[in-house]
C-alpha positions in Angstrom: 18.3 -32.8 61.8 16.8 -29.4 62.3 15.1 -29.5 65.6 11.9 -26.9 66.6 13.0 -26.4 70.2 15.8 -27.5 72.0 19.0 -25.8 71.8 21.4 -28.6 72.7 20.7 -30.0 68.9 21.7 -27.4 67.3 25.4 -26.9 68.6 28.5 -25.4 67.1 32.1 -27.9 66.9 33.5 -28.5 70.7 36.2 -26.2 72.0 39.2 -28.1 71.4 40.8 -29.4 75.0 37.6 -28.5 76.8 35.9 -24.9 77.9 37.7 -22.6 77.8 37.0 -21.4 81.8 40.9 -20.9 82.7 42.3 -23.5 85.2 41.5 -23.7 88.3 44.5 -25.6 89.5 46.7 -22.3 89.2 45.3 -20.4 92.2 44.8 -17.6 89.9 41.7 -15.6 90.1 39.1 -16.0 87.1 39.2 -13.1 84.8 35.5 -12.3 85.3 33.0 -12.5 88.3 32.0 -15.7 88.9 28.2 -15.0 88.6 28.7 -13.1 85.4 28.9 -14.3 81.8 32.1 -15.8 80.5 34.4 -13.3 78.9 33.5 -15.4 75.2 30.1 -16.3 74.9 30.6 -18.0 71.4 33.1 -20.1 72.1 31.1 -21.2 75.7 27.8 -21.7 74.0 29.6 -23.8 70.9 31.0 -26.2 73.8 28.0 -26.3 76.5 25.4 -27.0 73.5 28.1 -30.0 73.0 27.5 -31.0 76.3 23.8 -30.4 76.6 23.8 -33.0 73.4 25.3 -35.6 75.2 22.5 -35.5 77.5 20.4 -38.5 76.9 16.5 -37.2 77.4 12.8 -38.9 77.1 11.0 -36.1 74.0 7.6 -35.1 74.2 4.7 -33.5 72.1 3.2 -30.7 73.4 0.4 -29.3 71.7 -2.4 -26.9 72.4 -4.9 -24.8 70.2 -4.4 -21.3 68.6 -8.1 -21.0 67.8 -9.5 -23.6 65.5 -6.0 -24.9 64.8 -3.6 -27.6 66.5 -0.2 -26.3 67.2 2.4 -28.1 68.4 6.4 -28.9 69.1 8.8 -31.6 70.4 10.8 -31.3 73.1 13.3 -32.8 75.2 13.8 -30.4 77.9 10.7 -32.0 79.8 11.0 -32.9 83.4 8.7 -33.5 86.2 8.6 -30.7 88.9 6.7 -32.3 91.3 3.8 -34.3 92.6 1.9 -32.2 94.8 0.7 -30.7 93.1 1.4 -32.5 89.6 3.5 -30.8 87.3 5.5 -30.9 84.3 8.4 -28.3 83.4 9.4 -27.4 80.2 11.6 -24.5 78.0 10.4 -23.7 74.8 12.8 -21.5 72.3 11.6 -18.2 71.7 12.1 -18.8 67.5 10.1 -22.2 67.7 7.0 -21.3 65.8 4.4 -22.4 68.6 5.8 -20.4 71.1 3.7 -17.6 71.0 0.5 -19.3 70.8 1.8 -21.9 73.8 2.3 -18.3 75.5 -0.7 -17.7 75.3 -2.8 -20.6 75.4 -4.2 -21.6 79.3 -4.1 -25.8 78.5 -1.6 -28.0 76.9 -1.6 -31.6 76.3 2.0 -33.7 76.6 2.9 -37.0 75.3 5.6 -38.7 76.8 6.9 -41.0 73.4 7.6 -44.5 73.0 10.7 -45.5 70.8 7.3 -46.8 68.2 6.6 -42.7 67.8 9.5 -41.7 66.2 8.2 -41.2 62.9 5.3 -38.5 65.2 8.5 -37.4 66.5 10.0 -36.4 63.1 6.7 -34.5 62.2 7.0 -32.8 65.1 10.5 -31.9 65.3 10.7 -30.6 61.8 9.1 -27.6 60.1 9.2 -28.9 57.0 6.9 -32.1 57.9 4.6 -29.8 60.0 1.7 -30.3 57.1 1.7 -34.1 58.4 1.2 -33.2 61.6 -2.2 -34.0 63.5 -3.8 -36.2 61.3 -7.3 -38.1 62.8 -5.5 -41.5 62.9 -3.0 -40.0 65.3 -4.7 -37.3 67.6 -8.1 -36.9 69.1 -9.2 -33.3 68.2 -12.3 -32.2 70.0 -13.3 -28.3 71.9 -13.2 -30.6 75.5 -9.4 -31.1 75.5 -5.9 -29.9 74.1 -5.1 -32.0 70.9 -4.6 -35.5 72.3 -2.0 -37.7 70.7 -3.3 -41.5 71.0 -0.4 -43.2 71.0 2.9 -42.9 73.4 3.7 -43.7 77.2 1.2 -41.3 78.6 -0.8 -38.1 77.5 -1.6 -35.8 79.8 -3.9 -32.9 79.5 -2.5 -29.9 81.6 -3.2 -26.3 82.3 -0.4 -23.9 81.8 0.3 -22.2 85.6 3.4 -20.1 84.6 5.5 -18.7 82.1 9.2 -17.3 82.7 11.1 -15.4 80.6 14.8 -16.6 80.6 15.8 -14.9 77.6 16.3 -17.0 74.1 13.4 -19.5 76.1 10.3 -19.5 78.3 10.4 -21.8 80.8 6.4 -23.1 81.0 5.3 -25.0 84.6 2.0 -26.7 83.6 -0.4 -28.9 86.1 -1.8 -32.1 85.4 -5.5 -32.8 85.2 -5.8 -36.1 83.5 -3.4 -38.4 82.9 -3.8 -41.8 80.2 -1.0 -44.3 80.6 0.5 -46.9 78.5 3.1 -49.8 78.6 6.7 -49.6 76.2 10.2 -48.4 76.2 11.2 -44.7 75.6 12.2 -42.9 72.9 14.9 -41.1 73.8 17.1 -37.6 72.2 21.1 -38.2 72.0 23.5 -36.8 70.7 21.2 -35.0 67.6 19.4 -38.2 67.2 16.9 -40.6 68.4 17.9 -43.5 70.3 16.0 -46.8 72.0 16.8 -48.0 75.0 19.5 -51.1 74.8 17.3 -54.2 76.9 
């Protein structure tokens, strides 16, 4: 499953034995400086996107306009950054295809999923579904407010505050302003796949 955002989904086989980060029980000093790259990227990033998959995650839609158009993506690498004042976190991959309008859009909407939205999920994970995405049934489209999904375990409409460059991603911090809440279990990303909550 080819995902739009997240880079943990789209990892390489495991290093065999572990990462290769030389072993610390020799006493020997690490070939590199500590706060520095390791010596073989490739190898590194085939075995930490292996660990970032094993990472079990709540996904959520963001979407926002790019004129008269809905955009939008699916992520996992949502978090809350605080609560006063109210904000979300998120990183968005520079290649995911509403990146540059997110960039430059000032309001987002996110909805938090419920394990019934996985089929939304799908639309909006895969670019090859992206002409189902936003259809009336599913998303209130009006000027006063970001794309609003109406299902999931909230919605939230939110102004984007700031954007940081951190290379392959832009980490976005947005600030609630309205919040809609409803009752269910998660839908959560694992291990390249979607996954409900075991009750």
């Amino acid at each position: 499953m080819a995902f739009d955002v997240d880079p943990r989904w789209l990892g390489d086989a495991a290093w065999p034995g572990g990462v290769p980060f030389g072993d610390a029980s020799s006493g020997a000093e690490p070939p590199y400086d500590l706060h520095a790259p390791p010596v073989d990227p490739p190898i590194a990033t085939g075995a930490f996107k292996e660990a970032l998959a094993r990472l079990a995650s709540g996904v959520a839609i963001i979407s926002c306009w790019d004129g008269a158009t809905p955009r939008g993506l699916l992520v996992s690498s949502i978090t809350g950054l605080s609560v006063d004042p109210p904000r979300f976190l998120f990183c968005v991959r520079k290649e995911a295809s509403s990146h540059d309008v997110l960039v430059r859009a000032e309001r987002c909407g996110v909805a938090i999923l419920a394990e019934h939205d996985e089929a939304e999920a799908l639309r909006f994970s895969s670019s090859s579904l992206s002409h189902e995405r936003f259809s009336p049934e599913a998303w209130r489209l009006t000027d006063e407010a970001p794309p609003t999904y109406r299902g999931g375990l909230s919605t939230t409409t939110c102004t984007i505050d700031q954007r940081i460059d951190t290379g392959t991603h832009t980490v976005f911090i947005a600030t609630a302003a309205a919040v809609t809440l409803a009752a269910g279990q998660p839908l959560v990303a694992h291990d390249r796949s979607f996954q409900r909550l075991a009750l």
